[in-house]
DSSP file (Angstrom, degrees, kcal/mol; ACC not computed):
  #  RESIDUE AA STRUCTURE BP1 BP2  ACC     N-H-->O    O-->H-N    N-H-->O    O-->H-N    TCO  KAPPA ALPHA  PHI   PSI    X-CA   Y-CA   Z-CA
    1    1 A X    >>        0   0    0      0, 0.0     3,-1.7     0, 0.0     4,-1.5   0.000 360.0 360.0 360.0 -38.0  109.0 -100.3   18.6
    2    2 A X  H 3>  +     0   0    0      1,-0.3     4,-2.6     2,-0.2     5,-0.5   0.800 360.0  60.7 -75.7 -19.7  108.0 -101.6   15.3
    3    3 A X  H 34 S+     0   0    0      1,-0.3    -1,-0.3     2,-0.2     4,-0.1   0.522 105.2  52.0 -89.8   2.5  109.8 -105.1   16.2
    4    4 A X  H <> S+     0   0    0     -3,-1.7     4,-0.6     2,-0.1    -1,-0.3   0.673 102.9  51.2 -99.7 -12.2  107.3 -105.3   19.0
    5    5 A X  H  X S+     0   0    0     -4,-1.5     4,-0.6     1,-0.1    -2,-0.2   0.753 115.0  54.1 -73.9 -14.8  104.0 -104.6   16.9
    6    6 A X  H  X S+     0   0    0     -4,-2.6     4,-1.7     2,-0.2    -1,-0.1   0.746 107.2  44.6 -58.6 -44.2  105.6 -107.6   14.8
    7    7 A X  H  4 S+     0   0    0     -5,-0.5     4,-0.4     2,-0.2    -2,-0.1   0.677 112.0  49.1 -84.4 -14.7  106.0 -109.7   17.4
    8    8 A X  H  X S+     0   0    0     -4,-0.6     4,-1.4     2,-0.2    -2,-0.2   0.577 115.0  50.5 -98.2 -23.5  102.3 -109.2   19.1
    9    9 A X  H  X S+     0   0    0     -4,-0.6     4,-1.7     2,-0.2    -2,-0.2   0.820 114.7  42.7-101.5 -36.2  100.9 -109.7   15.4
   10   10 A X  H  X S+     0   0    0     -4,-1.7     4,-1.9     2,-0.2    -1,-0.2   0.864 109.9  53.8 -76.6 -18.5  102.9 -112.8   15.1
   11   11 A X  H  > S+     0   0    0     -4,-0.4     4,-3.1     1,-0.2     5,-0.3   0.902 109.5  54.7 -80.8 -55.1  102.0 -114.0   18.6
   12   12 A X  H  X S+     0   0    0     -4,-1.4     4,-2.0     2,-0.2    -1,-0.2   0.841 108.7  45.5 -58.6 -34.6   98.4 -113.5   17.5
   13   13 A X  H  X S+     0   0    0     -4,-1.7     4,-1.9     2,-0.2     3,-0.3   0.997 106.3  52.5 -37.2 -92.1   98.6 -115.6   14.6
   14   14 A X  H  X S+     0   0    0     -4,-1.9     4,-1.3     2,-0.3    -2,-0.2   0.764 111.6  52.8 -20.4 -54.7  100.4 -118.4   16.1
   15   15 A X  H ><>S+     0   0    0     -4,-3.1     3,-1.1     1,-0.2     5,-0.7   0.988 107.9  53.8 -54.6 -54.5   97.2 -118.3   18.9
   16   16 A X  H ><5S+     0   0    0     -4,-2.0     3,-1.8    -3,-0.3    -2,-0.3   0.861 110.2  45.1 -68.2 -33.5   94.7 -118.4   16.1
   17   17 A X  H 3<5S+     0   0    0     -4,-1.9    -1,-0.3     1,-0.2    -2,-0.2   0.779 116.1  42.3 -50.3 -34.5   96.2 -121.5   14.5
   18   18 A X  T <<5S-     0   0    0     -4,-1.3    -1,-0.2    -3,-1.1    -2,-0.2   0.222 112.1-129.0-117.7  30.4   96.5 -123.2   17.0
   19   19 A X  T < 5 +     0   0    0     -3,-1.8    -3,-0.2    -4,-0.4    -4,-0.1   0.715  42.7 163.9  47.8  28.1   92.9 -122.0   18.4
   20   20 A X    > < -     0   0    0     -5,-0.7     3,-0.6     1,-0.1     4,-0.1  -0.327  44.4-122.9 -61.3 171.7   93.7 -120.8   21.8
   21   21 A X  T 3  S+     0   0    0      1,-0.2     4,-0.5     2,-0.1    -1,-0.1   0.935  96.5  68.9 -80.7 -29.5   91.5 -118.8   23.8
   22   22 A X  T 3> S+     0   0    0      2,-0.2     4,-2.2     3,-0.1     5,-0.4   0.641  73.6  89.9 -45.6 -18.9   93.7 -115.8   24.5
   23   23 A X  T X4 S+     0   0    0     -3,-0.6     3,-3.7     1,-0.2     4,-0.4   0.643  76.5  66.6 -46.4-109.0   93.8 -114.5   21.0
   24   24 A X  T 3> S+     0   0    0      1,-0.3     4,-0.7     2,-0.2     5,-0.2   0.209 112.0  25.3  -6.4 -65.5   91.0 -112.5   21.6
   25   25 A X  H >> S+     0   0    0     -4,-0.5     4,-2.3     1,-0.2     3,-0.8   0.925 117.0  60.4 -72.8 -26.4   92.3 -110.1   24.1
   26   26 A X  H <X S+     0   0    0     -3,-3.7     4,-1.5    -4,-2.2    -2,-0.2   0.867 109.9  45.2 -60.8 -33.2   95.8 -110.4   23.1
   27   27 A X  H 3> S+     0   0    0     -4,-0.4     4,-0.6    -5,-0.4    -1,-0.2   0.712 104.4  56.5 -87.1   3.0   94.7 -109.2   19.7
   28   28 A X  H XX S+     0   0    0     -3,-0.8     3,-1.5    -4,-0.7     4,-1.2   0.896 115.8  49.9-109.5 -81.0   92.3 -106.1   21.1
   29   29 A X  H 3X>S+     0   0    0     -4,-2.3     4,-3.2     1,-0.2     5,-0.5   0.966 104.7  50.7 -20.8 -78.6   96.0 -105.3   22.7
   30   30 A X  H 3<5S+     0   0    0     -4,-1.5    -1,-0.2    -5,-0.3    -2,-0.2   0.757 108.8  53.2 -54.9 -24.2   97.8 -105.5   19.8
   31   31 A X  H <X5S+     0   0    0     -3,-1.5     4,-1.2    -4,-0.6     3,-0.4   0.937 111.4  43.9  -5.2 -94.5   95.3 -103.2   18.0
   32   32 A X  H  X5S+     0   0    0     -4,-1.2     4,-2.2     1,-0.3     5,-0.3   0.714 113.5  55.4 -43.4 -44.2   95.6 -100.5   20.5
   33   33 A X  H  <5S+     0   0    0     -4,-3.2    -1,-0.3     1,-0.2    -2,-0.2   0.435 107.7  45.8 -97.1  19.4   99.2 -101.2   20.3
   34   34 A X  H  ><S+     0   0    0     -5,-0.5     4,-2.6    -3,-0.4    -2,-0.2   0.810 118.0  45.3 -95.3 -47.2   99.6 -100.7   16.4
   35   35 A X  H  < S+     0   0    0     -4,-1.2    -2,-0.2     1,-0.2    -3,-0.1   0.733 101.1  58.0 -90.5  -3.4   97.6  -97.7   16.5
   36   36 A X  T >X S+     0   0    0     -4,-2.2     3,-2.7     2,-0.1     4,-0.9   0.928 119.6  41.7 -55.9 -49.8   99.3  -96.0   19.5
   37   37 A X  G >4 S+     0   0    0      1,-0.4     3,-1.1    -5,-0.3     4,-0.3   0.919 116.2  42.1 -55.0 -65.7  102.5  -96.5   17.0
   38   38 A X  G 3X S+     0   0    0     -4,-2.6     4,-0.7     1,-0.2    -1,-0.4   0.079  89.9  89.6 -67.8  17.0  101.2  -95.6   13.6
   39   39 A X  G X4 S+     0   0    0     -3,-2.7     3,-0.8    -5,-0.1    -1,-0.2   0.882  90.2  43.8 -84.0 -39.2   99.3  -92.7   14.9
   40   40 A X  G X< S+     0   0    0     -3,-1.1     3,-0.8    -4,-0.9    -2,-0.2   0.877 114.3  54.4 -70.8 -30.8  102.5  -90.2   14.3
   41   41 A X  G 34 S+     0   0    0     -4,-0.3    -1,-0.2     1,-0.2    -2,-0.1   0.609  90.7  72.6 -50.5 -37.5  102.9  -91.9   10.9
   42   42 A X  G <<  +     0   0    0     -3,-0.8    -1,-0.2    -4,-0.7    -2,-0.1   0.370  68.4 102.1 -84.1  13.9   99.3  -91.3    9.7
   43   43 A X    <   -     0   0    0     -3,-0.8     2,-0.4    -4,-0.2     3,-0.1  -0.637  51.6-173.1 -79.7 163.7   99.8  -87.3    9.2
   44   44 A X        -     0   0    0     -2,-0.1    -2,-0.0     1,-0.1    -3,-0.0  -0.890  17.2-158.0-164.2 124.4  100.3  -87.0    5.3
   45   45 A X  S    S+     0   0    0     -2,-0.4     2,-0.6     2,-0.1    -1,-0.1   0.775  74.9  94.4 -90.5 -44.1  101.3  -83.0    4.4
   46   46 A X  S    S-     0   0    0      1,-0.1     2,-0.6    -3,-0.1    -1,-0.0  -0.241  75.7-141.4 -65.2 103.4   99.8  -84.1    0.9
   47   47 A X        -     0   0    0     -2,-0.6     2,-0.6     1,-0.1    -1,-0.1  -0.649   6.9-149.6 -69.8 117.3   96.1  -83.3    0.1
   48   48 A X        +     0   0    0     -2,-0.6     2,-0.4     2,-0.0    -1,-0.1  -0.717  32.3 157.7 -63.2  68.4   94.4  -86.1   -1.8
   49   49 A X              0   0    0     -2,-0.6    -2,-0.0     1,-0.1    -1,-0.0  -0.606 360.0 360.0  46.6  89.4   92.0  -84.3   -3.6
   50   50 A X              0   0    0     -2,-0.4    -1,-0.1     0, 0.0    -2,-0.0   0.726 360.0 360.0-112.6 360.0   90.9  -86.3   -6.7
């Protein structure tokens, strides 16, 4: 799973370097599909309380 949010973040790169137009929705994807992933990741049992 992670090796495909790697591979949409590199794909998006590569577009912006070489300025195609497709970034732009490919990367609005690739968003959505980082934070579908990381969402179960972002619970943190530790309260930060400084």
């Amino acid at each position: 799973m992670m090796l495909s949010m790697f591979v949409l973040w590199t794909i998006v790169f590569v577009g912006i370097f070489v300025r195609r137009r497709w970034v732009i929705p490919v990367s609005l994807v690739t968003i959505i599909w980082t934070v579908v992933l990381l969402r179960p990741h972002m619970t943190d049992p530790i309260p930060l309380n400084f």
